[in-house]
C-alpha positions in Angstrom: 0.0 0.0 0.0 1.4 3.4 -1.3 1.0 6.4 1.4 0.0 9.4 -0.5 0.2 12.8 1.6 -2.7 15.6 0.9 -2.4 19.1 0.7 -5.7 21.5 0.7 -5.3 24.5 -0.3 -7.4 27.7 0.8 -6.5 31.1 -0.6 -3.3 30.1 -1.8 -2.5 28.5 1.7 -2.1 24.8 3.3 -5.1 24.3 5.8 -7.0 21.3 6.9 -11.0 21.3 7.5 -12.8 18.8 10.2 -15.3 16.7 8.3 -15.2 19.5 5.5 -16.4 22.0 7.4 -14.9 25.8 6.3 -15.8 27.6 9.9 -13.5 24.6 11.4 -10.5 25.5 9.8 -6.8 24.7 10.6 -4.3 27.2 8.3 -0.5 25.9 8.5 2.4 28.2 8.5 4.1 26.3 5.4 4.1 27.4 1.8 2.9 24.7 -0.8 6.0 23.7 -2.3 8.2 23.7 1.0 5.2 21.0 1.8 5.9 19.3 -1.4 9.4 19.0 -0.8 9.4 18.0 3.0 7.0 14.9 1.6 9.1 14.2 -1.1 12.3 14.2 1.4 10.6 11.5 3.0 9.7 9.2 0.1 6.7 10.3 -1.2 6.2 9.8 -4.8 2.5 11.1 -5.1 0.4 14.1 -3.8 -2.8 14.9 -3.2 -3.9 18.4 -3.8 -7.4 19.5 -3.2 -8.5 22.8 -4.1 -11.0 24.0 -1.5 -12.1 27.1 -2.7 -12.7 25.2 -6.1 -14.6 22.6 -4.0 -16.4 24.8 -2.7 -17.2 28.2 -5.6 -16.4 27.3 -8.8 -13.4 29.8 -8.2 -9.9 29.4 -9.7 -7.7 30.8 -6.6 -5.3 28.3 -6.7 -4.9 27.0 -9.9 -1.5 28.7 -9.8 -0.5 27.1 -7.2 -1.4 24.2 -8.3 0.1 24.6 -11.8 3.6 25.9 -10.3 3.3 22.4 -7.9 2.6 20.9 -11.2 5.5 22.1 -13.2 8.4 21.0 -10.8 7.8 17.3 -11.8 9.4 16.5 -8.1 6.2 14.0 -7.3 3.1 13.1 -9.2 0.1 14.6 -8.3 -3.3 13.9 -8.6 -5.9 17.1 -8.4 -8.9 17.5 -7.1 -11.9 20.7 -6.4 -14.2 22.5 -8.7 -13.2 20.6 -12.0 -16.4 20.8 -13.6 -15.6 20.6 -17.2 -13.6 18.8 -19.7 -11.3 22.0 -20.2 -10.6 22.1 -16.8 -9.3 18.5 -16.3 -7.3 18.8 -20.0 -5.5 22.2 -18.6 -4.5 20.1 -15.7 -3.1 17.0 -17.3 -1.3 18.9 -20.1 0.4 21.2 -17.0 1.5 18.1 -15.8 -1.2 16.4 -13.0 -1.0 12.5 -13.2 -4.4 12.6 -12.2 -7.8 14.6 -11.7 -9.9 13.8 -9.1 -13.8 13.9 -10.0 -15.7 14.1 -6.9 -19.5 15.8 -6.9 -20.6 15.4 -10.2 -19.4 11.8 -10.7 -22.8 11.8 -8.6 -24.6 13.9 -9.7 -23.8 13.7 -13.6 -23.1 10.0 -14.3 -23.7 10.6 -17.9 -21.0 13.6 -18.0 -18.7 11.4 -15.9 -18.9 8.4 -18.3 -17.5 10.8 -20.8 -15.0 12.1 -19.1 -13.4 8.3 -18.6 -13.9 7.4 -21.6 -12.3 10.5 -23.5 -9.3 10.8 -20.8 -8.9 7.1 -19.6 -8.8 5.3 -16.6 -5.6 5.8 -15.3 -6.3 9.8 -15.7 -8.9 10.1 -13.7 -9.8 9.2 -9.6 -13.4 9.3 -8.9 -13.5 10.6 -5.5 -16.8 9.8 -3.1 -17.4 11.2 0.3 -19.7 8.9 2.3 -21.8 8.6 5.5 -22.8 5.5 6.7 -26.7 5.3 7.0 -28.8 3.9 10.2 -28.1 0.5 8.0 -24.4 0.6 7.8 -25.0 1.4 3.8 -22.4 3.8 2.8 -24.4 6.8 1.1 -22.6 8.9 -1.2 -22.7 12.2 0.2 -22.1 16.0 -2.7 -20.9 19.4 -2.8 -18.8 19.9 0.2 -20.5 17.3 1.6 -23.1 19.6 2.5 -26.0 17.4 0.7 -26.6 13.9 1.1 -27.7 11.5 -1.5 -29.5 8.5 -1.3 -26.7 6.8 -3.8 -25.0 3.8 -2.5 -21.3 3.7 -2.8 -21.5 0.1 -4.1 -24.0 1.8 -7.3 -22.1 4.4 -7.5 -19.0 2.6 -8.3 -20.6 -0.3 -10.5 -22.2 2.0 -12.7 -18.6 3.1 -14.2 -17.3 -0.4 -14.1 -17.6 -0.7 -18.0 -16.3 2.7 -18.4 -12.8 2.1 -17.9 -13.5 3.4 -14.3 -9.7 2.0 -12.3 -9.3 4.7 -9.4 -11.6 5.3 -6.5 -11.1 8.1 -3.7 -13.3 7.0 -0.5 -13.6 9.6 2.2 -15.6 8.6 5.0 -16.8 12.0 6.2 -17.3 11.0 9.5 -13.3 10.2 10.4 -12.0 13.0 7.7 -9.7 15.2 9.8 -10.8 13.3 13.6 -7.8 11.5 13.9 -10.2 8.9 14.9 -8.9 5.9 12.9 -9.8 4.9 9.4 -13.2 2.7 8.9 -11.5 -0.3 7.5 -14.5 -2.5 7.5 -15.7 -0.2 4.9 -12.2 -0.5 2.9 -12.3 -4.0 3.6 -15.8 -4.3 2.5 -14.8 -1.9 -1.1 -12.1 -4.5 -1.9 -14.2 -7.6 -1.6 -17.0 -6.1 -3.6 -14.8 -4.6 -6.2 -11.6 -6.2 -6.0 -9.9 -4.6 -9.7 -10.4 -1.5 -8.6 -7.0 0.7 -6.8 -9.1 2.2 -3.7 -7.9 5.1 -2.4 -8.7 5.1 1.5 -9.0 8.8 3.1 -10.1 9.9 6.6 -9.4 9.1 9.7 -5.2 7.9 9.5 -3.4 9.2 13.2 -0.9 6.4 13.5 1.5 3.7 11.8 -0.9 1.2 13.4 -3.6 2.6 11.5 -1.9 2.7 7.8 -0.9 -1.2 8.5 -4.8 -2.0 9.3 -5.6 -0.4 6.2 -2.9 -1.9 4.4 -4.3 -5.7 5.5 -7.5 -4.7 3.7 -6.0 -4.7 0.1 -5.9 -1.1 -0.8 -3.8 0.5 -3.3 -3.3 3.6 -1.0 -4.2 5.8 1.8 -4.4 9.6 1.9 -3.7 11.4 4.9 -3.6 15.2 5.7 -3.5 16.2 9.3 -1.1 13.4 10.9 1.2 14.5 8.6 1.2 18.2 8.6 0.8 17.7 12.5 3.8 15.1 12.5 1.7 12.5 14.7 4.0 9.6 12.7 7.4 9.0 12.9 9.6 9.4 9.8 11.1 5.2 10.1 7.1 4.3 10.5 6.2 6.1 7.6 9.0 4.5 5.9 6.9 1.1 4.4 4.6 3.0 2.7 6.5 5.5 1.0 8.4 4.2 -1.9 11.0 6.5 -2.1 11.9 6.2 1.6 
C-alpha cells in the first residue's frame, strides 16, 4: 500500500477542514511547495492536492498554485476541487497532474462522468466519493462539500462506471476525515471484496502507523492522509513502508 500525503489548499495557503467544514479551519504556516518538498524528502512519490475554494465556488484561486506544484515534476500529483468541465481537467493534465480527481458530479452527472473516462482514460482520472454510513451501515454517497446527502449507494455508485474504464476510486468517509479517529477499515475491507480490480484510495481518519498497516491488510492500493502529517503525529522510520522513495 502506497502512502499518498494531501495538501488542501485555501487562498493560496495549506489548511485542513474537520469533516469539511470551512468555519472549522486549521491554516498551516508552510508554503505549498516547502510541503511538497518535505514529503518528497521522506519518500513520497504522489500528492494529493485538493483545491478548497474550487470545491467549494467554482473559483480558480489556486490553480496557480497548483500549476507551479505541477511544473516542478518532483512528485506526481493527482488534483482535485471545482473541476467541472472537460477544459478544466485537460488544462490540468497537459500542465503536468498524473491525475484529476472527480468528486461531486461523478454523482450527480453520471452521464458527463462516463464521458469524461472514456475520452481521458482510466488511469487519468480518480473518482472521488465522500460517504456517511446510514442507520443500516449502507455507505451513502454524500455532494458538494458534503453539504448534501444522497440516497446513492457507494457500491452503485462505483458499479455503474465499471464498464467505463472506471480504475481509481477516492473513498472519504466524512465521519473520520480530519478526527484522527482511525480509518473505517470494515468499509475498505468491504470496497475491496466487492470490487476487488479497482486501486481504492482510502481517506479519513489515518493518526498512527498502526492505522496505515490496518488499512494496508485490507487490500488497498493507497491511503491519503492530511493532518497526521502536517501535524507530525508519525514518525519518519514508521512512515517509511509506505512511501516508496523512503
Amino acid at each position: 500500500m502506497r502512502l499518498i500525503p494531501a495538501i488542501d489548499l485555501r487562498g493560496g495557503r495549506c489548511v485542513r477542514l474537520l469533516q469539511g467544514d470551512f468555519d472549522a479551519e486549521t491554516r498551516y504556516a508552510v508554503e505549498p511547495h516547502e510541503l511538497l518538498m518535505r514529503y518528497r524528502a521522506l519518500g513520497a512519490t504522489w500528492l494529493h492536492v485538493v483545491d478548497l475554494d474550487g470545491a467549494r465556488e467554482g473559483t480558480q484561486a489556486n490553480r496557480s498554485a497548483i500549476l507551479a506544484l505541477a511544473s516542478q515534476r518532483a512528485v506526481r500529483l493527482q488534483v482535485g476541487g471545482g473541476l467541472r468541465d472537460a477544459a478544466a481537467i485537460d488544462q490540468l493534465l497537459r500542465a503536468g497532474v498524473a491525475r484529476a480527481v472527480i468528486g461531486s458530479i461523478a454523482v450527480a452527472d453520471p452521464i458527463r462522468t462516463r464521458e469524461w473516462l472514456q475520452r481521458f482514460g482510466g488511469t487519468a482520472l480518480v473518482l472521488a466519493f465522500d460517504i456517511r454510513l446510514d442507520a443500516h451501515g449502507v455507505p451513502r454517497c454524500a455532494t458538494h462539500g458534503w453539504k448534501q446527502q444522497s440516497e446513492l449507494a457507494l457500491w452503485n455508485a462505483v458499479e455503474r462506471f465499471l464498464a467505463d474504464g472506471l480504475r481509481h476510486v477516492l473513498c472519504t468517509d466524512v465521519a473520520r476525515d480530519g478526527a484522527l479517529q482511525g480509518p473505517n477499515v470494515a468499509l475498505y475491507a468491504e470496497a475491496r471484496r466487492r470490487f476487488p480490480t479497482i486501486e481504492w484510495q482510502a481517506s479519513g481518519g489515518v493518526s498512527s502507523a498502526a492505522d496505515l498497516h490496518a488499512l494496508a491488510r485490507t487490500g488497498v492500493a493507497a491511503a491519503v492522509s492530511g493532518r497526521a502529517l502536517l501535524d507530525e503525529r508519525i514518525a519518519r522510520e514508521e512512515l517509511a513502508p509506505f512511501l516508496p522513495g523512503a
